[in-house]
DSSP file (Angstrom, degrees, kcal/mol; ACC not computed):
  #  RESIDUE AA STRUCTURE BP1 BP2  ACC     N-H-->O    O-->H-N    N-H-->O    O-->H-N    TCO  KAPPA ALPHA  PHI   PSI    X-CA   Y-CA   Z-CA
    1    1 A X              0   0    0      0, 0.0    62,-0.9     0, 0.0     2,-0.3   0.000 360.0 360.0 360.0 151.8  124.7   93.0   83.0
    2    2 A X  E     -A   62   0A   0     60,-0.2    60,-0.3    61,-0.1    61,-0.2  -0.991 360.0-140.1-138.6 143.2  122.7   95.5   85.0
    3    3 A X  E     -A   61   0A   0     58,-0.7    58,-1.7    59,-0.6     2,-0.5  -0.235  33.2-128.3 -92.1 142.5  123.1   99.5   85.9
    4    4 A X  E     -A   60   0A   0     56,-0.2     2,-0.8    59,-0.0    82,-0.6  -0.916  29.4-169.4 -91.7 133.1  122.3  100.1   89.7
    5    5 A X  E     -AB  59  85A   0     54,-0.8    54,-3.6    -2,-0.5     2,-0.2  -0.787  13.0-146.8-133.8 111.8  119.9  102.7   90.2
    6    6 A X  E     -AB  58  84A   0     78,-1.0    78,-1.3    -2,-0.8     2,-0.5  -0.391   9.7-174.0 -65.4 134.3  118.4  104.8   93.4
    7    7 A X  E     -A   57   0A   0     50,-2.7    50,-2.3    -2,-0.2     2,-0.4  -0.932  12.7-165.2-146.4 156.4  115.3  105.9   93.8
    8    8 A X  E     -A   56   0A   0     -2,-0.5    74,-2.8    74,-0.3     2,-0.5  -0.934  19.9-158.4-146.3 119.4  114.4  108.0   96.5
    9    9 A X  E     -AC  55  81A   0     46,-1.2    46,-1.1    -2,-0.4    72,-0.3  -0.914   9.8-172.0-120.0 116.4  110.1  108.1   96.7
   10   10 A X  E     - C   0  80A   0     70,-2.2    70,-2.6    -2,-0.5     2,-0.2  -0.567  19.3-132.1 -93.3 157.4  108.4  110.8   98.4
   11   11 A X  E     - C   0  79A   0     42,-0.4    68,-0.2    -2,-0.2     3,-0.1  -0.704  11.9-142.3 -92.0 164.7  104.7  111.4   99.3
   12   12 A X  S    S-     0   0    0     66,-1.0     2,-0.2    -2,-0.2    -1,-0.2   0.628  87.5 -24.9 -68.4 -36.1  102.9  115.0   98.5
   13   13 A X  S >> S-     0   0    0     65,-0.4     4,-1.3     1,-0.1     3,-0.6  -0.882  76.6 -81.2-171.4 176.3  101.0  114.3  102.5
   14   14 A X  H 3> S+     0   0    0     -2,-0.2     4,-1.1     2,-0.2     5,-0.1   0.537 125.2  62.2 -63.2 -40.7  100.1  111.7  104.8
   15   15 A X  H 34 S+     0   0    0      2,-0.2    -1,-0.2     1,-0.1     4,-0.1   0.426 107.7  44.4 -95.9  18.5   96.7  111.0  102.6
   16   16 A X  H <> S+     0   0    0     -3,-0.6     4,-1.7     2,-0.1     3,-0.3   0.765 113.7  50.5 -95.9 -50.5   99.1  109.9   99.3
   17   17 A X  H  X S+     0   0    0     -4,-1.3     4,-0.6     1,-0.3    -3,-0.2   0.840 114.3  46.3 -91.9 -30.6  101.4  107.7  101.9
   18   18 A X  H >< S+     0   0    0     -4,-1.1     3,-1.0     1,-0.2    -1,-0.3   0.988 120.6  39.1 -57.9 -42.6   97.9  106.3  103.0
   19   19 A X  H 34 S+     0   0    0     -3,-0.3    -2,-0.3     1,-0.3    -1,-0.2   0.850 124.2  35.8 -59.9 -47.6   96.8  105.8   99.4
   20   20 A X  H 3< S-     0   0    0     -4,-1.7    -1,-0.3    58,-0.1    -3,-0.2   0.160  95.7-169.9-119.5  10.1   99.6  104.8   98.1
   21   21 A X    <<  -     0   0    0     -3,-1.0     2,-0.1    -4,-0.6    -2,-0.1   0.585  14.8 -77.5  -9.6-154.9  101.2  102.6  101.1
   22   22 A X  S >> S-     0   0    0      4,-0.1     3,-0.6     3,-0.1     4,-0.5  -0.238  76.0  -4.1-114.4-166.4  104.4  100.9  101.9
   23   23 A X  H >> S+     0   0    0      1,-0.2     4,-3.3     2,-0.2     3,-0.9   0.049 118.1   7.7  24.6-107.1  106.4   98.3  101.4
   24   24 A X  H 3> S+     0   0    0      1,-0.2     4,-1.9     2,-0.2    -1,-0.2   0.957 131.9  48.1 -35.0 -64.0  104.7   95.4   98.9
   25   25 A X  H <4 S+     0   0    0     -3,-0.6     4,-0.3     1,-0.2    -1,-0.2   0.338 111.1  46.0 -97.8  28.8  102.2   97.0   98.1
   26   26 A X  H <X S+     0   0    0     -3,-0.9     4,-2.3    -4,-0.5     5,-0.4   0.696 108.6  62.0 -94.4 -48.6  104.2  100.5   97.1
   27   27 A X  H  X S+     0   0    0     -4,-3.3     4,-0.6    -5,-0.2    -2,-0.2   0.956 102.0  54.6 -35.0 -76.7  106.7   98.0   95.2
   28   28 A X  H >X S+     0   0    0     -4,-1.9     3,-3.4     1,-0.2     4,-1.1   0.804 108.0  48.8 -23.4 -95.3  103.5   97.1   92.9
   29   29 A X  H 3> S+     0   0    0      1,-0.3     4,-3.2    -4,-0.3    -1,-0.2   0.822 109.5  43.5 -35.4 -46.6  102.8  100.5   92.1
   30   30 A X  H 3X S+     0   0    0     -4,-2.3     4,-1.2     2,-0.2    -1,-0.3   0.770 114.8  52.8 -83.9   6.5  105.7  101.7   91.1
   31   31 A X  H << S+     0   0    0     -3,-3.4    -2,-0.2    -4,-0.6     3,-0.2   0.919 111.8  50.7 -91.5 -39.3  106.2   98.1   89.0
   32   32 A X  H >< S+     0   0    0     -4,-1.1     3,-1.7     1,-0.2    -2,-0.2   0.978 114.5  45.1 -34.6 -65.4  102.8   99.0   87.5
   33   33 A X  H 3< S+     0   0    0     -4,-3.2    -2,-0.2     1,-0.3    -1,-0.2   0.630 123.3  31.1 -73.3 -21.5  104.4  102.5   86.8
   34   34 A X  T ><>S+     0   0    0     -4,-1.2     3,-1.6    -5,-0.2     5,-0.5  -0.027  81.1 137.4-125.7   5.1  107.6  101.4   85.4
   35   35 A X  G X 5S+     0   0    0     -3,-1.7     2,-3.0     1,-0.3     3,-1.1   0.931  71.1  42.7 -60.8 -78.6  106.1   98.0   83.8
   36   36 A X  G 3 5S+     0   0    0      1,-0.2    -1,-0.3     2,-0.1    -3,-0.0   0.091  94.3  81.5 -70.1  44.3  108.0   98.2   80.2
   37   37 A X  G < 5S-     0   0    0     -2,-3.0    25,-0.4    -3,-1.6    -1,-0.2  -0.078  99.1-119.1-110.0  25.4  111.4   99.2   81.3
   38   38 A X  T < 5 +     0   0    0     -3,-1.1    24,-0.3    23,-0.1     2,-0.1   0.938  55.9 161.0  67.3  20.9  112.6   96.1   82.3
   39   39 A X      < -     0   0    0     -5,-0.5    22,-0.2    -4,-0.4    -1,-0.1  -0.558  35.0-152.1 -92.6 168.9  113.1   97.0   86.1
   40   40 A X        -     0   0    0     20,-1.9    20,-0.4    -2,-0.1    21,-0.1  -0.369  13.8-161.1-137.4  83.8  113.5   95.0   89.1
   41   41 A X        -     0   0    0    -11,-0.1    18,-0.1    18,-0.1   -13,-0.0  -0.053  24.6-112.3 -56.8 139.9  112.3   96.8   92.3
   42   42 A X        -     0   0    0      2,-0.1     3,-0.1     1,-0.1    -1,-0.1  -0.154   9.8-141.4 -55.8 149.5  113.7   95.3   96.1
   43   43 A X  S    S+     0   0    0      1,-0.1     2,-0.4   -16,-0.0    -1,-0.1   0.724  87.3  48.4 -92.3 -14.3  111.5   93.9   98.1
   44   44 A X        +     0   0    0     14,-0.1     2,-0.3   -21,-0.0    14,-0.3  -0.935  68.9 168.4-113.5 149.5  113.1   95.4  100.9
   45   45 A X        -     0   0    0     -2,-0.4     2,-0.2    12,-0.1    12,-0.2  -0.996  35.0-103.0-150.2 148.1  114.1   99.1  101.4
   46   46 A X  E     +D   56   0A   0     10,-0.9    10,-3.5    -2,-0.3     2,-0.3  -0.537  38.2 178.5 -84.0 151.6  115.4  101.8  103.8
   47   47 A X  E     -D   55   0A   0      8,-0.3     2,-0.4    -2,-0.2     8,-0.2  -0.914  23.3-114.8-148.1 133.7  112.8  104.3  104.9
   48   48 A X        -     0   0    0      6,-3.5     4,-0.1    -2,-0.3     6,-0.1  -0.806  26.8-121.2 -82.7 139.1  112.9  107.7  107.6
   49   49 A X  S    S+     0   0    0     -2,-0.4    -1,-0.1     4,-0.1     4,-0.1   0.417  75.7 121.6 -40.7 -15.2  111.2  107.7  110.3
   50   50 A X  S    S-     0   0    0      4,-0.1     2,-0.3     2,-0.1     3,-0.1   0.116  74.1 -78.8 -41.0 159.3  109.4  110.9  108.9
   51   51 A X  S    S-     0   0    0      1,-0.3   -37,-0.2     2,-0.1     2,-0.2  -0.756 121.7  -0.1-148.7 123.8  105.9  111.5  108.3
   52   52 A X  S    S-     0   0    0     -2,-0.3    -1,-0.3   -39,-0.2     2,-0.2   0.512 105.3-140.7 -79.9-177.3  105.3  110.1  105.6
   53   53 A X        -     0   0    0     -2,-0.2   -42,-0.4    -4,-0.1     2,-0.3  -0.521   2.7-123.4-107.2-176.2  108.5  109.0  105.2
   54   54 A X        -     0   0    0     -2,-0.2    -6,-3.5   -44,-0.1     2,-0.3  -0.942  25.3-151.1-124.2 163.9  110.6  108.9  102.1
   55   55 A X  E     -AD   9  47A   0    -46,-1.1   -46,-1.2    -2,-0.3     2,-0.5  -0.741   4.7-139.4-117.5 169.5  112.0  105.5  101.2
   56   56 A X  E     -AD   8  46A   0    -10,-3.5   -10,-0.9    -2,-0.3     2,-0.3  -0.973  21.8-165.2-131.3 116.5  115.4  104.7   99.1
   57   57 A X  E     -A    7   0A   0    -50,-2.3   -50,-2.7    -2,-0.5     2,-1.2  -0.879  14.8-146.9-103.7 136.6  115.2  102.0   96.7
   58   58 A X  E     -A    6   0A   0     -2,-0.3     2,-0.7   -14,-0.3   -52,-0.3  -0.632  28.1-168.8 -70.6  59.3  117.9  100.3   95.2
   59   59 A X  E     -A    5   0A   0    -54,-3.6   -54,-0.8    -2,-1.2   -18,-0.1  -0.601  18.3-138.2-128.5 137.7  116.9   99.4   92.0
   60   60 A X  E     +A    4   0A   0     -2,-0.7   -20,-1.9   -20,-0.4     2,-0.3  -0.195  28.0 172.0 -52.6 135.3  118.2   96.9   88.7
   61   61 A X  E     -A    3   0A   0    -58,-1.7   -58,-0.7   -22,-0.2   -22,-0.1  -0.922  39.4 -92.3-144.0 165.5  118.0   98.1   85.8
   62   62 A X  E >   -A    2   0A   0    -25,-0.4     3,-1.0    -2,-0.3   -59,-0.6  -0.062  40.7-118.6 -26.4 147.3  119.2   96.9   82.1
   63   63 A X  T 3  S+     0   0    0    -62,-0.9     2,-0.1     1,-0.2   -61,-0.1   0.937 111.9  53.2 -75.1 -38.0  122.9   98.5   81.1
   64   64 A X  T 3  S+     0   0    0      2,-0.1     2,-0.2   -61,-0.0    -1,-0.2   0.114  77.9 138.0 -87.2  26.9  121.2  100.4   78.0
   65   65 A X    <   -     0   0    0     -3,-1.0     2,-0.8    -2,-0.1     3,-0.1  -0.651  54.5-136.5 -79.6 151.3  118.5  102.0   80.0
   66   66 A X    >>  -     0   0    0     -2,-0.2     3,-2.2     1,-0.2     4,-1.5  -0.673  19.4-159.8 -90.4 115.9  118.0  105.4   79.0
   67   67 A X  H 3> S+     0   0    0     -2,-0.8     4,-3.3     1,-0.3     3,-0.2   0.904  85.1  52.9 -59.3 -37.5  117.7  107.5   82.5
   68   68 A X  H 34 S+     0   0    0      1,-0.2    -1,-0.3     2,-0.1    -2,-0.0   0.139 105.2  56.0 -99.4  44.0  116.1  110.3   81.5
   69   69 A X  H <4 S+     0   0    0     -3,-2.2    -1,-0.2     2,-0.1    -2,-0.2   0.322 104.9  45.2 -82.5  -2.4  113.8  108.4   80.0
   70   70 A X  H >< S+     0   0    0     -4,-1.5     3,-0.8    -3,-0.2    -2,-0.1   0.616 117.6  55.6 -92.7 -28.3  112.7  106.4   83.2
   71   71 A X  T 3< S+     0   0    0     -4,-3.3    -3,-0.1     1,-0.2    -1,-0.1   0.869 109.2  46.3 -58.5 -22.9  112.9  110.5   84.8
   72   72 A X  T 3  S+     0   0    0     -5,-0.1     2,-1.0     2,-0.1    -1,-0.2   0.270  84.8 110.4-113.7  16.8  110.5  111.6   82.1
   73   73 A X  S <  S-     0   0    0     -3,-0.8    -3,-0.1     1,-0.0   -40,-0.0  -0.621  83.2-101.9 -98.7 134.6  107.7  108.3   82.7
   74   74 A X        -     0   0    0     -2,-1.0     2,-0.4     1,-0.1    -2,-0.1  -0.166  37.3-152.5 -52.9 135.4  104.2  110.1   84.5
   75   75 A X        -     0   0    0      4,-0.1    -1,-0.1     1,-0.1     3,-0.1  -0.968  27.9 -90.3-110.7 112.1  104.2  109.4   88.1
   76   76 A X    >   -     0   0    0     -2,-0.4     3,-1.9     2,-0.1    -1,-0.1   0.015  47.6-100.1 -22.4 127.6  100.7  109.2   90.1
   77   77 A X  T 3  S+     0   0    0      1,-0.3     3,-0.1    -3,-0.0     0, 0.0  -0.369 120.3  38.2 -30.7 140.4   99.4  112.8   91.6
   78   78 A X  T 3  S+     0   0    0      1,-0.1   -66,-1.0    -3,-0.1   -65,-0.4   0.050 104.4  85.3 113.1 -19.6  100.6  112.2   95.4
   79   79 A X  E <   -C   11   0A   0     -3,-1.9     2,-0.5   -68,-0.2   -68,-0.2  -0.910  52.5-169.0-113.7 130.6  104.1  110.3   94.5
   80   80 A X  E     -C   10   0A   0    -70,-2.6   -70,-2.2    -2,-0.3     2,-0.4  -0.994   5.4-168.5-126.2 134.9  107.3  112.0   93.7
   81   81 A X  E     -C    9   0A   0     -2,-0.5     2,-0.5   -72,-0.3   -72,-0.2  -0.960   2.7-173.1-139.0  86.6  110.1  109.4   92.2
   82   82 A X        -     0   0    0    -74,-2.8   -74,-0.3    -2,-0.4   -11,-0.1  -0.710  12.5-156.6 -90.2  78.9  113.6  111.2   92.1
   83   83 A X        -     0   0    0     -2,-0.5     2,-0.4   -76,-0.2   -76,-0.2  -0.027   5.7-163.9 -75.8 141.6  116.3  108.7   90.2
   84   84 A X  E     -B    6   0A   0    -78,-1.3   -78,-1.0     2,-0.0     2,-0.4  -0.996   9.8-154.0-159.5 132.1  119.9  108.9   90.7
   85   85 A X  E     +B    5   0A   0     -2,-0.4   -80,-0.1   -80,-0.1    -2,-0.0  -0.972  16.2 173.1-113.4  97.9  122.7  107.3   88.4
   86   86 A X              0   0    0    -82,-0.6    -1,-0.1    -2,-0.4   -81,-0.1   0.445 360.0 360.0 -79.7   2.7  125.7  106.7   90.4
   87   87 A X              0   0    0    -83,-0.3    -1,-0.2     0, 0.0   -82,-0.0   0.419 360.0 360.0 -73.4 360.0  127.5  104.9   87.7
């Protein structure tokens, strides 16, 4: 079985959202960032029209992950990664 989990990623500016782009190659990063917990990030996700925008990912996780330990794993300068347990 697997816990659903949000996560809602914002940029610091316009030159992190460059840096750090969208879609694919945003996925990567944060699968890089998140590599031993066992996630499984969408490849598609909803986004605002903002700029930059922030996106909302949907994302699988194991039922025994610990959340605030996936809250407390270092996030790149320029990315802010807010996680939300609706269960």
């Amino acid at each position: 079985m697997t816990k659903g989990l949000t996560f809602d990623i914002r940029y610091d500016n316009e030159l992190a959202h460059e840096y750090y782009g969208d879609g694919d190659k945003l996925t990567k990063r944060l699968q890089d960032v998140y590599k031993d917990k066992h996630l499984e990030f969408p490849q598609y996700f909803d986004s605002t029209l903002t700029t930059p925008p922030i996106h909302f990912m949907s994302v699988e996780a194991p039922d025994d992950v610990d959340v605030d330990e996936l809250k407390n794993v270092h996030v790149p300068p320029g990315l802010s990664v807010e996680i939300l347990d609706f269960d």
